[in-house]
N, C-alpha and C positions, 0 to 999 in steps of 0.2 A: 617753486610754485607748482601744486600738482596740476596735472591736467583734468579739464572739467570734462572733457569726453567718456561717456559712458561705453562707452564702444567702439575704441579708437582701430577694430579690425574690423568692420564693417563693410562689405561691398569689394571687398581686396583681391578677389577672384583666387584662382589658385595657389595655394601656397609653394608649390613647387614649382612656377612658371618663373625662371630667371628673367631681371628686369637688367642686370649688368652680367658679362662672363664671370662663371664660377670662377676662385683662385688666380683673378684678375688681378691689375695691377691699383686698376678702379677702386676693386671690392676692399684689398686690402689696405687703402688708401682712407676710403670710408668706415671701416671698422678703426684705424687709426686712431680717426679724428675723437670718434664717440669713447675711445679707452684715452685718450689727452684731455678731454673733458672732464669723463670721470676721476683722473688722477689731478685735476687740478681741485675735486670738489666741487663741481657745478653738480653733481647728483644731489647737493642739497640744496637748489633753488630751484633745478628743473628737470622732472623727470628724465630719464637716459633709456634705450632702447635698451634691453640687455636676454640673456639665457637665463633662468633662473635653473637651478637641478636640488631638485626638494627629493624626499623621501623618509619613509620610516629607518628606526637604525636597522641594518644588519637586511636591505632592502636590496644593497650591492652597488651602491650609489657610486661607492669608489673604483669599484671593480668597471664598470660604465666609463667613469673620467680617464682610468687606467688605459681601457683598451681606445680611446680618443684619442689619446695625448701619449701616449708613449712611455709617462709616466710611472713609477714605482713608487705608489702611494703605501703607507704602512701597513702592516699586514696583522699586527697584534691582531686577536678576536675580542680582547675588549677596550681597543682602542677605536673610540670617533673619530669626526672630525669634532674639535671646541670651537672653532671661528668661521667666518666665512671666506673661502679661498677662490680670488678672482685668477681666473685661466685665459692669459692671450694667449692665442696660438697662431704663429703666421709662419709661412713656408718661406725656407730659406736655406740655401746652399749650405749656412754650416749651421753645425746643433750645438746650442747653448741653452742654459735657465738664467736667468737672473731673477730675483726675488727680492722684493722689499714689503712696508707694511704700513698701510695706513692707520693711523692711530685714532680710535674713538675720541669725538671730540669733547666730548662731557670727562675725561680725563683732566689731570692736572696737567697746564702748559707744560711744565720739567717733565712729565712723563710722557707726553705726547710728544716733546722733542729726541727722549732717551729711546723711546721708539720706533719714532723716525730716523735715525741713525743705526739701524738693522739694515746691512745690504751683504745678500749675499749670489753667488756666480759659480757654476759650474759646467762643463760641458758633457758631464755625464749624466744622460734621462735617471741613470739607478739611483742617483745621489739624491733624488729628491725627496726620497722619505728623509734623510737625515736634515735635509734643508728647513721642512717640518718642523721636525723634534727643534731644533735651534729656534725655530719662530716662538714653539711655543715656551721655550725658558725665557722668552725674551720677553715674551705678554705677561707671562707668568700663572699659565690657565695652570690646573694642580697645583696649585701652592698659596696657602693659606684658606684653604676650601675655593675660592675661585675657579669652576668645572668650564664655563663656557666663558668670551669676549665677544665684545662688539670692535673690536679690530677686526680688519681683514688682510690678508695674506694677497698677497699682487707678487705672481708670478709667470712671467715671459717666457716662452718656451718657443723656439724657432729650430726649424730642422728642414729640412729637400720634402717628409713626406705629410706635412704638418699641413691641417686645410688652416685657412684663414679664418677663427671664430672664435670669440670669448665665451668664457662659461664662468657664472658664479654656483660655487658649491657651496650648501648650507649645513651648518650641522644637522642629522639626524633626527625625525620626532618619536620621541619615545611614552610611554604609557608608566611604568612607575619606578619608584628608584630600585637602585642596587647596592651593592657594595663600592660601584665606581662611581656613581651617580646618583646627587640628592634630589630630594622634590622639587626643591626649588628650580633647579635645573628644567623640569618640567616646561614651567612656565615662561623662562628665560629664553628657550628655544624657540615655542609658537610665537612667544612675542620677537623674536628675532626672523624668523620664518616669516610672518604676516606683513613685516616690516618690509619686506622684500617681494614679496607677491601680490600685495594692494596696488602696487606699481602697476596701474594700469597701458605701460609703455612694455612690461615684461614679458617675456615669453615663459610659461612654466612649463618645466619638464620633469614631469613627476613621473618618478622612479616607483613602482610596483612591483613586487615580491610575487612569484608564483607559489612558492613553500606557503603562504597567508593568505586566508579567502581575504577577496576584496573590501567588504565589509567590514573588516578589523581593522585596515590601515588608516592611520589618521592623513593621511597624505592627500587620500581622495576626498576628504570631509573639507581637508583645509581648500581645495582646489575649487571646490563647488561655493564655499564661502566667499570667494572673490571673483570666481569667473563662472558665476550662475550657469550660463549657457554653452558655455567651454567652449569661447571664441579664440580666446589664446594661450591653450593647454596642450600640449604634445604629451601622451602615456609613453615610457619606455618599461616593456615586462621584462623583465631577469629571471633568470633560475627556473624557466619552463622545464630541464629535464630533470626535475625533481617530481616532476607531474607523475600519478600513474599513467600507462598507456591504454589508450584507450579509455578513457576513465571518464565520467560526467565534469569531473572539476579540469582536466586536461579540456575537453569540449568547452568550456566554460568559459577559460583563458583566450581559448582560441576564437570563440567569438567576439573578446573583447579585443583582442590583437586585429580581428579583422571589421572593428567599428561599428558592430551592431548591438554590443549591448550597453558600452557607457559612451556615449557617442563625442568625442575631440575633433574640432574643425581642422586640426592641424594631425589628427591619425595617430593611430599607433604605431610601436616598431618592436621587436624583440630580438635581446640578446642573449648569448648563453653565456655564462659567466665560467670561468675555472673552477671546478671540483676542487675538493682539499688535495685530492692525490696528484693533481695536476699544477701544484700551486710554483714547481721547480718549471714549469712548460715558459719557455721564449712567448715574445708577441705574438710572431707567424706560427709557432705549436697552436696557440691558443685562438688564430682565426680558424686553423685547419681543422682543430678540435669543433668549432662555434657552427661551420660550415656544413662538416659532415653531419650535425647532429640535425639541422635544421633543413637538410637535404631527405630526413628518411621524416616515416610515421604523418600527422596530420599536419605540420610544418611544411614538410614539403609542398601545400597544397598553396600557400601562402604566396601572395608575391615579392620577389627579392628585392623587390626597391624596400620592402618594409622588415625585412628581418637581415642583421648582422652588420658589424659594425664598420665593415666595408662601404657598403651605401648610408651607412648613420650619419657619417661624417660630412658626405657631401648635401646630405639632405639637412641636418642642422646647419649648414654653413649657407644653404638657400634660404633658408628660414629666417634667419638673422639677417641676412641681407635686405630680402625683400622688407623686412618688416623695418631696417632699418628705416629704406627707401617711401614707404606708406606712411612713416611717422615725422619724416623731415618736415612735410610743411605747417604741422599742430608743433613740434622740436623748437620751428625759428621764433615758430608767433608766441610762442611761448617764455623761449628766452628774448623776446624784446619788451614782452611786458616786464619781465623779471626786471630787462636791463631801465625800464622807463621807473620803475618801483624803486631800483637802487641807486638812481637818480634824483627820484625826489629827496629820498632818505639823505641821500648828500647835500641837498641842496637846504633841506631841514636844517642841518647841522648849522649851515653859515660857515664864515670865514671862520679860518685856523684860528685856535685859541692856547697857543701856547706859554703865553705869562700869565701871571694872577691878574694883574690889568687889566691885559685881554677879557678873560674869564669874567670880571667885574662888570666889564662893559655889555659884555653879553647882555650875562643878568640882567642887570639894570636895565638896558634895550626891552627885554623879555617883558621886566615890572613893568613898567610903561604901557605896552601895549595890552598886557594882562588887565592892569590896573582899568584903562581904556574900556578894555571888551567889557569888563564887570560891571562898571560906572554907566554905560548905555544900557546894559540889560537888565540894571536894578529903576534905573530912568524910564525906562521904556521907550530907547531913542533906539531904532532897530535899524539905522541906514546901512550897518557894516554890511559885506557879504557874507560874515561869519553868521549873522540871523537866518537866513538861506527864506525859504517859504514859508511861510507862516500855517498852510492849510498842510504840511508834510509834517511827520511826527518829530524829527529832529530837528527843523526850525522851528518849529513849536517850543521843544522843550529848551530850546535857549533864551528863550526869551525870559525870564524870570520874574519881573513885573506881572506880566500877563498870565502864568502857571498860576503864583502866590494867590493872585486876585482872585484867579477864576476857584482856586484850593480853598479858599475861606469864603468864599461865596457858597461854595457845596459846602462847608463845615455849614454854616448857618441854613441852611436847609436841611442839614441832615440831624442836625440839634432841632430843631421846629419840627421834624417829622417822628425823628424818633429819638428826642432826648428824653421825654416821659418814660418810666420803668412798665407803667399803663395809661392808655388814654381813657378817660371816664366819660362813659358815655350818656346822655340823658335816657330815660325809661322810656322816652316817645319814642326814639333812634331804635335803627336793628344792628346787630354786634357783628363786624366781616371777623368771619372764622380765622381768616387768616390774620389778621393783626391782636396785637397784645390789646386787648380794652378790657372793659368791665363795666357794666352798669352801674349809675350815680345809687340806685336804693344798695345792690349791692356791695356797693365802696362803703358805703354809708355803717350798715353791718362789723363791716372790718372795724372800719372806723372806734365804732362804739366800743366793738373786743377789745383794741387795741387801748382806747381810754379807757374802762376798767383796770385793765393789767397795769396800767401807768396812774390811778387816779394819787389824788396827792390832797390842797386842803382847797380846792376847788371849791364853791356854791355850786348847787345843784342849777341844772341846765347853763353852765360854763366849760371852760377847758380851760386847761392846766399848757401855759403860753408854747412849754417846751414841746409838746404834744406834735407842733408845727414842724419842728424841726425833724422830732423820727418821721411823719410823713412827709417831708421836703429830700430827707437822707435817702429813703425809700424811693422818692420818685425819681430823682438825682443822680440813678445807679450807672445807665448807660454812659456819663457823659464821661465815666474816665476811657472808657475804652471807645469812645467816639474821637475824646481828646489826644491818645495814642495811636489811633491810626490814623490824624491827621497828621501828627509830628513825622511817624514814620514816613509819611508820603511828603510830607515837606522839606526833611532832610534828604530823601532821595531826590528832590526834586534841584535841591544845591547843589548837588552831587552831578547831576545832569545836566547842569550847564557851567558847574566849572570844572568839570574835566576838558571837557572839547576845548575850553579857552587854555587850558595849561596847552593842553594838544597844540592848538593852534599857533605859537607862540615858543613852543621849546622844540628840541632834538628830542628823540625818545630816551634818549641815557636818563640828561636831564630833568627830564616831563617823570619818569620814574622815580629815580632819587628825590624828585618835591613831593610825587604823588605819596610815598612810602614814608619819607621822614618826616613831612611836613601837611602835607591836607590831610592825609587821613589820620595824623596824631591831633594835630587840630580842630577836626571835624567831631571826632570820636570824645575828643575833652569836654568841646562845643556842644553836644550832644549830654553826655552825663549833667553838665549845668543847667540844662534845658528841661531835662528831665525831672530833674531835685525841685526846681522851682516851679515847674508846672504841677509836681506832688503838692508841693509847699502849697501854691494858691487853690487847688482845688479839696483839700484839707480841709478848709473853714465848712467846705460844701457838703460834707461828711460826716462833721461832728460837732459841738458844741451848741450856744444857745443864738436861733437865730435872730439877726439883729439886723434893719438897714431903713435908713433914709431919705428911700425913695419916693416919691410921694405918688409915684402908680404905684406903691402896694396898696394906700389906701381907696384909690379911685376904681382899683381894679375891685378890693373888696367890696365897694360900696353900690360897682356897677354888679355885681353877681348878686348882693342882696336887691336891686330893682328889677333883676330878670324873674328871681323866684317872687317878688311882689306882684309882677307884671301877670306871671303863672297863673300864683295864687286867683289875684284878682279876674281872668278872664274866666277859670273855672267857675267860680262862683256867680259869678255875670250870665254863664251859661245856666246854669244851672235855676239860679232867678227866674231866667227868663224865659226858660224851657226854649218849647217852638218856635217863639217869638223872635229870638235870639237872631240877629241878620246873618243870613249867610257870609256875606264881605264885609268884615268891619267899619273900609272907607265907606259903605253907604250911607244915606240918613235915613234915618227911620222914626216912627212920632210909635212913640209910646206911652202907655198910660199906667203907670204905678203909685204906690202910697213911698213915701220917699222915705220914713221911719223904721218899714218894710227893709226895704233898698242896705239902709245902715246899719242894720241889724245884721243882714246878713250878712256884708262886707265886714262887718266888727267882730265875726268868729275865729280869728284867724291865732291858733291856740296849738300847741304840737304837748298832746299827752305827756309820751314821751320825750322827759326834757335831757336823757342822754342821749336820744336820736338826736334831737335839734342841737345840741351841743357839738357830736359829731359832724352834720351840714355845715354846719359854722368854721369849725377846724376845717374841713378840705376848701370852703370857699377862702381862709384866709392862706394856706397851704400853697393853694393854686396861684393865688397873688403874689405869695412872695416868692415861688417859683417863675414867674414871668418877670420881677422885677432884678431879678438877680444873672446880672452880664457877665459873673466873676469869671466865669472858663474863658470868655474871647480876651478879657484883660490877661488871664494869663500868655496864652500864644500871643499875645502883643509884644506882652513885656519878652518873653522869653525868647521869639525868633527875633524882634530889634538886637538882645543881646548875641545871639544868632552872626546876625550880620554885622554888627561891630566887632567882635572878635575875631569872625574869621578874615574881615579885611584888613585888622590892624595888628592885635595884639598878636595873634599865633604866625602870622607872618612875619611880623616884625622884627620878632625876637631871633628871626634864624637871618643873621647877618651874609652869610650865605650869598644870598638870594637879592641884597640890598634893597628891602622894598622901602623900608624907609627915607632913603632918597628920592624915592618917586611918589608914593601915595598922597593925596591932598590930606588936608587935615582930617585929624578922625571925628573931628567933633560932623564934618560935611557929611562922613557916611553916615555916622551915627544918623541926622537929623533928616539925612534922607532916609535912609529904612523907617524911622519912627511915622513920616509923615507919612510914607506909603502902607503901613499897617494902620494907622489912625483910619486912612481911606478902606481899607480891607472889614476892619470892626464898624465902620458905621453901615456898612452894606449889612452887618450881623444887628445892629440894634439902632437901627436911625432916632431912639429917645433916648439915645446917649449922643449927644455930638460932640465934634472934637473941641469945640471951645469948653468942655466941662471935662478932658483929660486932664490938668495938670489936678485938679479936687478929686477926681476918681483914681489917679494913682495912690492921691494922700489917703484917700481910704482905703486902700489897698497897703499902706504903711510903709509906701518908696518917699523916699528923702530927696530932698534937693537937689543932696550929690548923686544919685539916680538919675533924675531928670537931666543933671547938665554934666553927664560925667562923661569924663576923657579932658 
């Protein structure tokens, strides 16, 4: 588990202030413990304090571990490192290496065994490039294009002058390929690199090049990318006497050596590395060599705690310490949560299941309770503590009863608001910009085009019945894709409360292997049938001649012709009466007319235009059969019932597996409960449909018997 600390060096005061004796028996006691850790694998559940030593290739990165450890790391010029090589080093009367290799675990077990069976021992520091070479026929980096591994090299190195300190070295960041190395390679290493220095438990020791302006090194890019403020970055410079002397880029280094221009809480250091001429020079040639160089010119000016690998040694081995010491108490709380998380995880499991029996009984234990949590949350019986709060978004979304209801309660509002393709507005009304409308004269216009193009053997001021139907087709547009993102938010909505239940109820092996072989092959089958049939019923909606036996289409027509009577009539009334005319209709008022007058005028009532009046007529029966027609909610009726009957019965069923058929109640119970509870869902959608008129409104919808009572 990583650590949530964003800044786990904070407040630490000096990094060089020893909290135990260096080269202690403490010290080495404690670094022990954190490299038995590491080699047992707990660096992958909990952070581990560690060295990291990063750098570009050919940076001198080895040349650095070399004059550390004593080491004779390979010397090829176009040899890397390929893996990542952990370095214990502890002080001890006799000099030995030992080396082994832990194996990438995303390997195949046989090959992570064949690799773990690499051990090798010497008591020669020289041997250890060849110990290398060995490691790596054994990973098998160079062969079969394979450049780099995520194995690492774990090698032990004890000697009298040895400080007490681990270091992991990483391969090389390089910029483009070569002859030794392909692109891919590239990528392989920052992700390898990154992988290692996100560790915000890590100390990074990034290795810079003085032969390379600063600015070119990917090293420094990567450092800045995880440790913004360079709370836990140590620079070591190399190859300062490649510098001109006296030079602006020699001044340049030098102020970064002495932390004023890329500023590290944890300082810079510089070492001189061996020249090619000097490559035959012993360890002690090579500090006499490092010494002398950093004794003359603008070095000398330097303080010796910060340059040469004399003081390097004991100053990394402070560093690690301390920080192991500043990290123990986030270390422990850390691995107890881990340890309380792989407790549960166990406790998840249940008792050993090593027969099929066993394994049966699980399951079946699991159906049961599964079966349970489903059965309450399609009820809307929410006592379990699996329902948790109702006003929290995840106890909300288990409750499933109360999602479905409240999801077709907003379908039916969102069908009334904007299932019209345009709302038609009267000429007395003003049109909001922002919504699709249009005014009734100018619908009316269309209207007329639209009869024209379509006339057929119609009498004049008539329509032609089908007429209804392109403008029914027409207004009808929205509801498939109102109907489609109701589905998708419904099937996510199943989805959201029966996974937590698998959850709740299985191991994670388990809880997988159902979620992958069985819900979501299920769900997805469940889904295409869903989909076919809610085409299928909203189809009729689309095309052909319409037709229905509701008896609000006629009421609805009949009330739309007494509104435009009601019109007609008041205009004309005004108009009669001019002045006279009462302000408030309810008032009485004594008037004095000829009443033949009165008839006369009310008896004009005549439309020129008998294609206009033909067209008002089509939209007022239009609009009727558009209000009288429930077809879309019958479809999600019918469609998510079959919904939830197949996914409790059938696609469960059939995976013996799981033996749900030994525990589920009859299917006919679910079946008739989901129906009744979408019955309740679509009357909140058209309360003049009621549920005593479903079993005649499916027959109109053309579902059979064996539909209604099937299973």
């Amino acid at each position: 588990m990583a650590n949530t600390d964003d800044d786990p060096f904070k407040n630490t005061g000096n990094p060089l202030a020893p909290l135990i004796q260096l080269q202690s028996k403490d010290h080495e006691e404690i670094l022990n413990v954190i490299d038995q850790l590491r080699s047992e694998g707990i660096s992958k559940y909990v952070n581990l304090p560690q060295l990291i030593v990063c750098g570009d290739q050919s940076s001198g990165k080895s040349s650095v571990l070399e004059a550390i450890s004593g080491l004779s790391f390979p010397t090829k010029d176009n040899v890397c490192t390929r893996f990542a090589t952990e370095l214990i080093l502890r002080r001890s009367p006799k000099v030995g290496i030992k080396a082994s290799i832990h194996a990438d675990e995303e390997r195949p077990s046989a090959e992570q065994d064949r690799i773990r069976g690499f051990k090798s021992s010497t008591i020669e520091l020289n041997d250890f490039a060849s110990i290398v070479r060995e490691a790596e026929r054994y990973i098998g980096v160079g062969q079969e294009g394979h450049l780099f591994s995520k194995d690492v090299l774990r090698v032990e190195v004890s000697g009298p002058t040895q400080p007490h300190l681990t270091l992991v070295d990483l391969p090389g960041l390089y910029h483009a390929p070569d002859e030794f190395q392909s692109a891919e390679g590239v990528d392989f290493v920052e992700s390898l690199v990154l992988s290692y220095i996100r560790n915000k438990r890590s100390v990074i020791l990034a290795v810079i090049s003085a032969k390379s302006d600063l600015a070119l090194q990917k090293v420094t890019a990567f450092t800045r990318k995880v440790d913004r403020v360079g709370n836990r970055t140590m620079g070591i410079i190399t190859k300062p006497d490649t510098l001109p002397e006296n030079s602006e880029m020699e001044r340049s280094f030098y102020d970064l050596a002495m932390n004023t221009r890329l500023t590290f809480r944890l300082g810079w250091h510089v070492l001189k590395n061996r020249e090619h001429k000097e490559q035959h020079f012993s360890l002690q040639q090579r500090h006499e060599s490092e010494m002398s160089f950093l004794a003359q010119g603008i070095w000398a000016a330097m303080p010796r705690s910060l340059v040469g690998v004399d003081s390097l040694r004991p100053r990394l081995s402070t560093v690690l310490k301390d920080h192991i010491i500043s990290q123990l108490p986030g270390l422990i709380a850390e691995a107890q949560q881990s340890r309380k998380v792989a407790e549960s995880a166990l406790q998840r499991l249940g008792k050993a299941r090593q027969t099929l029996a066993d394994q049966r009984r699980y399951l079946l234990d699991a159906s049961d309770r599964f079966t349970t949590l489903v059965g309450h949350a399609i009820s809307g019986i929410y006592i379990s503590s699996f329902f948790g709060d109702a006003m929290e978004d995840e106890g909300y979304e288990r409750r499933l009863r109360a999602v479905v209801q409240n999801r077709l309660t907003d379908l039916a509002q969102t069908m009334e608001e904007q299932g019209m393709q345009r709302k038609i507005i009267d000429d007395a009304e003003e049109i909001d910009s922002e919504e699709n409308q249009i005014l009734r004269p100018d619908f009316v216009d269309e209207v007329k085009q639209r009869m024209r193009r379509s006339r057929g053997r119609e009498l004049p001021g008539t329509f032609n019945p089908l007429i209804i139907g392109d403008l029914f087709y027409l207004q009808s547009r929205p509801w498939e894709s109102i109907v489609a993102d109701c589905i998708d938010n419904l099937l996510g909505d199943v989805r959201k409360a029966i996974i937590p239940m698998l959850w709740d109820v299985l191991d994670e092996k388990s809880f997988r292997g159902l979620l992958e072989h069985v819900i979501n092959h299920g769900i997805e089958k469940i889904e295409e049938t869903l989909r076919v049939k809610t085409t299928e019923l909203l189809k009729p909606q689309q095309s052909g001649h319409p037709i229905t036996y509701n008896h609000y289409f006629t009421e609805s027509v009949q009330k739309a012709r007494e509104e435009h009577l009601c019109k007609y009539l008041r205009a004309k009334l005004k108009e009669f009466f001019g002045s006279n005319y009462p302000l408030y209709e309810s008032i009485q008022q004594k008037q004095t007319f000829r009443m033949d007058e009165l008839i006369a005028a009310l008896g004009t009532q005549t439309e020129a235009d008998m294609e206009r009046f033909a067209a008002s007529e089509a939209i007022d029966c239009m609009l009727a059969y558009y209000k009288a027609s429930p077809v879309v909610h019958w479809a999600l009726l019918f469609s998510f019932d079959a919904l939830a009957d197949r996914l409790m019965t059938e696609r469960l069923r059939e995976r013996n597996s799981w033996m749900i058929s030994a525990s589920l109640p009859s299917k006919n119970v679910f079946w008739i409960d989901w129906l009744s509870f979408f019955v309740q869902g679509v009357s909140h959608c058209y309360p003049m449909t009621p549920s005593r008129q479903l079993p005649r409104k499916m027959r109109d919808l053309g579902l059979s018997a064996g539909d209604w009572n099937r299973g």
